[in-house]
C-alpha positions, -999 to 999 in steps of 0.1 A, spaced: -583 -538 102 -582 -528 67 -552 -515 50 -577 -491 27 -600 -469 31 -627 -454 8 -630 -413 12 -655 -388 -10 -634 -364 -27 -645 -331 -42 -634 -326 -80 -640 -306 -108 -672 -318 -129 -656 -317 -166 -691 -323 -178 -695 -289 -169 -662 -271 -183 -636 -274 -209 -604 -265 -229 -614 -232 -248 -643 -220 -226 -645 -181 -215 -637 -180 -176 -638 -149 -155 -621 -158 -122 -614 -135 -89 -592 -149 -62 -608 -132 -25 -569 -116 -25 -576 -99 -56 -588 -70 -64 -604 -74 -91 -610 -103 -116 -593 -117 -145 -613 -130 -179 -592 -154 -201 -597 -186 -213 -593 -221 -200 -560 -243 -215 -566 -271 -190 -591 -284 -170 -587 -316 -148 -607 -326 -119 -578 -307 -96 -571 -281 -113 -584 -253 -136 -555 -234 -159 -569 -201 -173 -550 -180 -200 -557 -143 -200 -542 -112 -214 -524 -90 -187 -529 -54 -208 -495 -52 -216 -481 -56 -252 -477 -89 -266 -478 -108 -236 -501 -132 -217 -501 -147 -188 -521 -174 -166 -534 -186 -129 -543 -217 -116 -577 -223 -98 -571 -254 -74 -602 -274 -63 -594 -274 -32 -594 -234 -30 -628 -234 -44 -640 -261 -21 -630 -233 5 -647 -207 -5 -618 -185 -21 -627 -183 -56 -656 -163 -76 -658 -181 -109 -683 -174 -143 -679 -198 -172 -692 -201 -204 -687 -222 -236 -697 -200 -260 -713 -169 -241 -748 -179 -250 -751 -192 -209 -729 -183 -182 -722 -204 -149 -713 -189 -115 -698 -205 -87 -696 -175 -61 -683 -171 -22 -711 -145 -15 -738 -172 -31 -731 -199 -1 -705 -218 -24 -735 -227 -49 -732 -229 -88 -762 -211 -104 -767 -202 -146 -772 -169 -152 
């Protein structure tokens, strides 16, 4: 009986995103989405920066993998605007490039 086992495990592709690209993220609790930037980006966990319309203030949200793996989060993406990503709920979980 081994003592380990070996298990896939979904993470984020940071072939595919960065530090300092554009992000445009909407929870399915929200509303509406939020546009900011990304400050860190590990394969369990995006960290975007955005500006919350008040004053001189900004704020952040954290996009876990494993919500995305569910199906909770509506992302776009884009290094430098030229092509943007999607990764969307209504799309059947699938990234496509705009």
């Amino acid at each position: 009986m081994a003592l380990l086992t070996e298990k896939p495990v979904t993470t984020f592709d940071l072939t595919q995103i960065a530090c300092g690209y554009l992000l445009w993220g909407k929870h399915r609790t929200w509303n509406e989405g939020k546009a900011g930037f990304v400050t860190s980006a590990t394969e369990s966990e995006l960290i975007v920066q955005y500006h919350p319309k008040i004053g001189n203030v900004t704020n952040h949200f954290m996009i876990p993998v494993s919500e995305v793996t569910e199906g909770q989060w509506e992302i776009r993406w884009s290094e430098d605007m030229s092509k943007i990503q999607e990764y969307s709920i209504l799309a059947d979980n699938k990234q496509k490039e705009i």
